[in-house]
C-alpha positions in Angstrom: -9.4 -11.6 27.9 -11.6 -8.5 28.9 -10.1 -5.4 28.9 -8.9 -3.3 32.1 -11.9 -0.1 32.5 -8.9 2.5 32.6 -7.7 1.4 29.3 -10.2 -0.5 27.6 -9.8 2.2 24.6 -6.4 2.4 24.3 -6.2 -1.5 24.2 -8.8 -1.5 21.6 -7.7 1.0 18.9 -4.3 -0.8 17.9 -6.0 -4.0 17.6 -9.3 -2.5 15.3 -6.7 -0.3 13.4 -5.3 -3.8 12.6 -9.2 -5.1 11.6 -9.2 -2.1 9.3 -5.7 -2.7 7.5 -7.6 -6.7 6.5 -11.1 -5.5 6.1 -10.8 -6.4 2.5 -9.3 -10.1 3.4 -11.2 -13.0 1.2 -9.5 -15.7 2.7 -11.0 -15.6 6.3 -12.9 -18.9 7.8 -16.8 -18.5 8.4 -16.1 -17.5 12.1 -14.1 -14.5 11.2 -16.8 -13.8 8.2 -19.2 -13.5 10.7 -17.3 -11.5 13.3 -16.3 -8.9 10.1 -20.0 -8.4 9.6 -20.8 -7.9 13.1 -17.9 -5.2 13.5 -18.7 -3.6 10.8 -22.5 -3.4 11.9 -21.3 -2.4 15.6 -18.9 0.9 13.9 -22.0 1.9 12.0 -24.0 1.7 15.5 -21.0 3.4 17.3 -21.3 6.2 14.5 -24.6 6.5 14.6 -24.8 7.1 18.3 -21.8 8.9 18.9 -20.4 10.1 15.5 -22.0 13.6 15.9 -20.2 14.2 19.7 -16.5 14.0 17.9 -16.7 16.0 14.5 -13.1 17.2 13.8 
């Protein structure tokens, strides 16, 4: 289910904060294998682009 615009950040964070915590999982199926990679890659892009507008 897509996310409302007004919240789509708040509705996000608890649920990548949870992706986080099982990063190191080994016993996810190839699906989730691939989404892991992709999220990963997508942070890294996210940092990239945006990293240097937040510095605290």
């Amino acid at each position: 289910m897509a996310n409302m615009s007004y919240c789509r950040f708040q509705n996000t964070i608890e649920d990548l904060y949870d992706c986080y915590d099982n990063m190191d999982k080994s016993d996810l199926s190839e699906e989730e294998e691939i989404a892991r990679t992709r999220l990963i890659k997508l942070c890294g892009e996210i940092s990239a682009n945006y990293g240097d507008d937040y510095d605290e």
